[in-house]
VEXMI-412896 format. One record per residue (C-alpha): x, y, z; residue in three letters. Coordinates in steps of 0.25 Angstrom, whole numbers, padded with zeros to 4 digits, always signed. Layout:
XYZALA...
***
This chain:
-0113+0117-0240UNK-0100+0108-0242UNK-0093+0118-0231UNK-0104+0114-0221UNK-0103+0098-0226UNK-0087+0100-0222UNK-0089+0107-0210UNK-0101+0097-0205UNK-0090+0084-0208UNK-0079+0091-0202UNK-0089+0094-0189UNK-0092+0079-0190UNK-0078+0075-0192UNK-0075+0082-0179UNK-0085+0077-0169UNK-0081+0064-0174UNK-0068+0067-0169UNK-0073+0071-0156UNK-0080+0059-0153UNK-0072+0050-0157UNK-0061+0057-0147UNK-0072+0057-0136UNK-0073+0043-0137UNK-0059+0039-0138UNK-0055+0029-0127UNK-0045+0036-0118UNK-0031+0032-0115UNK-0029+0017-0110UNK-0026+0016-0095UNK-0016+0019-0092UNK-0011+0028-0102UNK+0001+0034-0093UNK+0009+0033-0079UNK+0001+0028-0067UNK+0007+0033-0053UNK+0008+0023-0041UNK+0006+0030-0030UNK+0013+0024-0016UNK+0009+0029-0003UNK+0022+0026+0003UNK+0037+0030+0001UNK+0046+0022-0008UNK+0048+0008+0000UNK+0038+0006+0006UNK+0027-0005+0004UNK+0020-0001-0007UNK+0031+0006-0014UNK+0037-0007-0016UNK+0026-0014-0020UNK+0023-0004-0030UNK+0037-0004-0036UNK+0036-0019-0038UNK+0023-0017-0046UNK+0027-0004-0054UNK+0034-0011-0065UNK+0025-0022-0067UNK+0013-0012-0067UNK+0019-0001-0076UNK+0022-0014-0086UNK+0008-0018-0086UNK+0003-0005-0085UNK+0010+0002-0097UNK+0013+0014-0091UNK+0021+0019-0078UNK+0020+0016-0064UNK+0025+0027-0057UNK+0029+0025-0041UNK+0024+0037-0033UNK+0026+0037-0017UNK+0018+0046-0009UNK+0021+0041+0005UNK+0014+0049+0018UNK+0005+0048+0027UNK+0001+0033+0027UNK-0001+0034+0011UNK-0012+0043+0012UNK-0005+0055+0004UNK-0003+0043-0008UNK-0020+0039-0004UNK-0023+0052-0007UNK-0015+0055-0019UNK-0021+0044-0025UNK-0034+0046-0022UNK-0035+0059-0027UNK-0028+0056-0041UNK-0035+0055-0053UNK-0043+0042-0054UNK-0037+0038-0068UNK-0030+0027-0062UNK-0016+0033-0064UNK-0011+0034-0050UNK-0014+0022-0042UNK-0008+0020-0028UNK-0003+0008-0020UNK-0012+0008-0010UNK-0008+0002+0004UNK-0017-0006+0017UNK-0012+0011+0023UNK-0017+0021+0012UNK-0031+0013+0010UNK-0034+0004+0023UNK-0026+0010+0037UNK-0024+0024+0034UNK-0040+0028+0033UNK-0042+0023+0047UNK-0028+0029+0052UNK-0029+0043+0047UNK-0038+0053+0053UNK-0038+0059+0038UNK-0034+0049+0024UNK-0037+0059+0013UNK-0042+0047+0005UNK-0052+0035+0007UNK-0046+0021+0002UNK-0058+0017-0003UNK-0065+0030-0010UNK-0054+0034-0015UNK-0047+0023-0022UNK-0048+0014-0034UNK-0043-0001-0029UNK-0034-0007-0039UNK-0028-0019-0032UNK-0021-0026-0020UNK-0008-0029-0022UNK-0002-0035-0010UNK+0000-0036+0004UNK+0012-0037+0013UNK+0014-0038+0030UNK+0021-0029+0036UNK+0034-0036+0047UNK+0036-0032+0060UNK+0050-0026+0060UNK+0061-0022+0068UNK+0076-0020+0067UNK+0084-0030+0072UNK+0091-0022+0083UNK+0076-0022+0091UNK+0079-0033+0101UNK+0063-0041+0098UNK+0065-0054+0093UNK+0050-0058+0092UNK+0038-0048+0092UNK+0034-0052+0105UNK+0049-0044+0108UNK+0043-0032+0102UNK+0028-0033+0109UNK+0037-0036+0122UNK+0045-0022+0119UNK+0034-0014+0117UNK+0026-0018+0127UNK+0039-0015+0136UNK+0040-0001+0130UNK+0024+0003+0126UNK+0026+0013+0113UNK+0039+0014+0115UNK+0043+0004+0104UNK+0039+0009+0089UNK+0036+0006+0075UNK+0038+0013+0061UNK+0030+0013+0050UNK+0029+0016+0035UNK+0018+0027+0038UNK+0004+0029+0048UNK-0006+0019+0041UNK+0002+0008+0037UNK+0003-0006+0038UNK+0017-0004+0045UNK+0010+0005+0054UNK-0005-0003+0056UNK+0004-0015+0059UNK+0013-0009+0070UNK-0005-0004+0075UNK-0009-0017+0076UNK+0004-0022+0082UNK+0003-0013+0093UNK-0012-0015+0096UNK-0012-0031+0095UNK+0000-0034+0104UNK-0004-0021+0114UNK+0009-0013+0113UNK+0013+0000+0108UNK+0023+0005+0098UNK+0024+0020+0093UNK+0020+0022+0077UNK+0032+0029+0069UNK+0028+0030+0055UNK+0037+0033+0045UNK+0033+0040+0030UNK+0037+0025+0022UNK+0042+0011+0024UNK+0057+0015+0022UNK+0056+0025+0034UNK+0049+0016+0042UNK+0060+0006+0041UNK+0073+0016+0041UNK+0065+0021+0055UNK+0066+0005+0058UNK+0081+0002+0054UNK+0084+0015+0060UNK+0080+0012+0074UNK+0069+0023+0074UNK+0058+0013+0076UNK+0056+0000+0083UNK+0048-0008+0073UNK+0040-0009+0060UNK+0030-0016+0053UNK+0037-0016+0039UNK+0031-0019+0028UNK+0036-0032+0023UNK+0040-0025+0009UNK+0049-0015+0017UNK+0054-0024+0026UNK+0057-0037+0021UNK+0071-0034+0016UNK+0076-0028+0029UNK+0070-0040+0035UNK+0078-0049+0027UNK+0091-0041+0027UNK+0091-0042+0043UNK+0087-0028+0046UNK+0074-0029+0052UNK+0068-0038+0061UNK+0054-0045+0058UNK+0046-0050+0068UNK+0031-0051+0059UNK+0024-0049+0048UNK+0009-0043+0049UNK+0002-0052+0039UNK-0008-0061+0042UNK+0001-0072+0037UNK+0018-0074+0035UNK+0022-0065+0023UNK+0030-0074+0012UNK+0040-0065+0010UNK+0044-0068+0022UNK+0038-0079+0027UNK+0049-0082+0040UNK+0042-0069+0048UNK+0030-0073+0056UNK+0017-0065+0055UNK+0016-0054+0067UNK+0004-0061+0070UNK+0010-0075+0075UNK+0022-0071+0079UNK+0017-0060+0088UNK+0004-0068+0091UNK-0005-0057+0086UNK-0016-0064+0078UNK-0023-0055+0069UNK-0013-0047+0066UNK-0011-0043+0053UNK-0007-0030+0044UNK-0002-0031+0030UNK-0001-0021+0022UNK-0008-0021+0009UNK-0006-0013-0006UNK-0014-0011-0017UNK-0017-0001-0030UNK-0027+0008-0029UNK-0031+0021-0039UNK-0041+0034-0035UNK-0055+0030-0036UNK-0063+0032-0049UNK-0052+0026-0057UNK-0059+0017-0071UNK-0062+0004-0067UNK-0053+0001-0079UNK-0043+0007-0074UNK-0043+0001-0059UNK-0044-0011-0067UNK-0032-0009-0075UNK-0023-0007-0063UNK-0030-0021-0056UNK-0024-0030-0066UNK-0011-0023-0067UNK-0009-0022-0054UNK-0013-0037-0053UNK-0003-0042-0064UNK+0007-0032-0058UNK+0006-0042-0045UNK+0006-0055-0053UNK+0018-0054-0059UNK+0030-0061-0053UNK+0040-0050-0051UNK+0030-0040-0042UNK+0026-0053-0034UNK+0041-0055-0030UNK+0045-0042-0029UNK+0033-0040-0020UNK+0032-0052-0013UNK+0047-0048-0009UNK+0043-0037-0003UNK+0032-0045+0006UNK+0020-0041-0003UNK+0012-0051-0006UNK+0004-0049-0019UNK-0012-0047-0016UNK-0022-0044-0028UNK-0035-0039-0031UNK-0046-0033-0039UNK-0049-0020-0036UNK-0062-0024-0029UNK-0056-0032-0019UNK-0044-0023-0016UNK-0056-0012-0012UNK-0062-0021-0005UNK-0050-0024+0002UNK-0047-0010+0005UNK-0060-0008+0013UNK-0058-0020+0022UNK-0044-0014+0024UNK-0050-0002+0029UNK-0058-0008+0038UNK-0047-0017+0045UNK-0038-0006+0048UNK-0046+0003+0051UNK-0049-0006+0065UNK-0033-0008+0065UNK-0031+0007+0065UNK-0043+0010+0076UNK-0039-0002+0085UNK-0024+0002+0084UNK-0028+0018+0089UNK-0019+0022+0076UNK-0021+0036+0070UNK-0014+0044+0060UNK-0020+0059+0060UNK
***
C-alpha cells in the first residue's frame, strides 16, 4: 500500500510538471538576431536608409540588426525571400514604392503578391528622385534635354538602379508626358547605374536624391529636377521637374517601409510599429536621413497597408500608359 501512495505522488508530482511546462510563457520577442532583408545592393536607396536605422533599432530592440542585401530583378528575389520566410517576425524587409507597388504591374510574373503576402509594419520615408546628368552633356535646362531627344528619337538613353524602380518609373513617365523617347538601361543597383553615368555609358539618370546628392554637390553631376510634388529641403535651390519643365502632374517619389511575412502575432507587428517609429524620432536618424534627401513619413500598420493598395493602383496605370514590361 505505501509503494502504490509513492508511486501515485510521484505520477502526480509529474503531471504537475508537465503542465506547468505546457503553460509556460514562451520566449519574450525578440529572443535573438532579426535579419533586415534589402532588395538592393549596398548603396543604394534603401540600403542607406536602413544602415541609418540599424543602430538605433538593434539598441531599442536588444538584440541584432543584421544587414542582408539581396539585390536582382527589381527586388523581387528579396520579395519573395521574405515572403516565404517563417512568420515569426525575425526577418523583416525594407520594402520599397518597386517590390510592393510598380513591380506587380511590370512583371509578366512576381513570385509574390504585396498585399497577401505581407505583414505591414511601418512607413518610414520618402525621397524624389533628380534628374541628372554629367556636366560634360551640353543641356543647360530640361527643355535642352526634350529638344535633344526629340532631335535624336531613342537615341538618347537613361540608367537605372533596376526594371521596376522609381529611377526607372520616373525616366516612363518622363518620356510619355513630354512625347520623346529615350532607351531603358538598367543597371543591378544605384552604384552601377551611377559609374555607367560618370562613365559616359549613358546619357541621364533619375537618381535617387540619397545616391546623388553628394555628387551633385561636389560638381560631378548636373541636376536639372526633382520628381516630387514639391522642392525637396535637402536641396531646396533645385526646382521640381514639374515647374521647370512645365509638366503638371508630374510626380514619382520613391517611398520605403518595413514589412514582415504574413501571419506574423499582432504583438509582434506591433512591437516593430513602435521601434521602428522611435528609431525615426530620434535626432541622429533624422539628420542622417534627411542628408541623404529622405524625409521621415510614419504610420500605423493599417495606414501603411492601405497605402500600399492605393500604390498599387496608381502605378499600375503609369506602367499600362507608359507601354512598359519586364518579362
Amino acid at each position: 500500500m505505501r509503494k502504490l501512495l509513492l508511486l501515485l505522488l510521484a505520477c502526480g508530482s509529474s503531471g504537475a510538471n508537465v503542465h506547468a511546462q505546457s503553460t509556460a510563457p514562451g520566449p519574450v520577442y525578440p529572443s535573438r538576431p532579426i535579419r533586415m532583408i534589402i532588395p538592393f545592393p549596398a548603396g543604394s536607396a534603401a540600403d542607406i536608409i536602413a544602415r541609418a536605422m540599424e543602430p538605433q533599432m538593434r539598441e531599442k530592440l536588444g538584440q541584432s540588426l543584421v544587414i542582408d542585401n539581396r539585390g536582382g530583378a527589381g527586388g523581387n528575389i528579396a520579395g519573395d525571400l521574405v515572403a516565404k520566410s517563417p512568420a515569426d517576425g525575425y526577418t523583416i524587409m525594407m520594402a520599397t514604392i518597386g517590390t510592393h507597388a510598380i513591380n506587380h504591374s511590370l512583371y509578366s510574373r512576381v513570385p509574390f503578391h504585396p498585399v497577401r503576402d505581407f505583414s505591414p509594419i511601418a512607413l518610414v520615408g520618402e525621397s524624389p528622385n533628380a534628374l541628372v546628368t554629367t556636366p560634360k552633356l551640353q543641356a543647360n535646362s530640361i527643355q535642352d534635354l526634350i529638344a535633344m531627344a526629340k532631335a535624336k528619337p531613342g537615341h538618347m538613353n537613361y540608367g537605372s538602379s533596376g526594371a521596376g524602380t522609381t529611377v526607372h518609373l520616373s525616366g516612363e513617365l518622363f518620356c510619355v508626358m513630354t512625347g520623346i523617347r529615350l532607351t531603358h538601361v538598367p543597371y543591378k543597383g544605384a552604384t552601377e547605374a551611377l559609374t555607367g553615368l560618370l562613365g559616359g555609358q549613358t546619357d541621364l539618370m533619375f537618381a535617387s536624391l540619397s545616391s546623388s546628392i553628394p555628387l551633385i554637390k561636389a560638381g560631378r553631376l548636373k541636376a536639372y529636377g526633382v520628381t516630387g510634388a514639391q522642392r525637396s529641403p535637402s536641396i531646396p535651390e533645385l526646382p521640381t521637374v514639374a515647374e521647370a519643365a512645365n509638366l503638371p502632374g508630374f510626380v514619382a517619389a520613391a517611398w520605403f517601409g518595413i514589412v514582415t511575412p504574413a501571419g506574423v502575432a499582432k504583438s509582434t507587428v506591433a512591437t516593430l510599429n513602435k521601434t521602428t517609429l522611435a528609431t525615426l524620432d530620434t535626432k541622429e536618424v533624422k539628420d542622417r536621413l534627411f542628408a541623404s534627401g529622405v524625409e521621415v513619413r510614419t504610420s500605423t500598420p493599417e495606414e501603411f497597408a492601405r497605402m500600399i493598395e492605393s500604390e498599387l493602383v496608381k502605378w499600375a496605370k503609369v506602367v499600362k500608359a507608359s507601354g512598359a514590361k519586364v518579362d
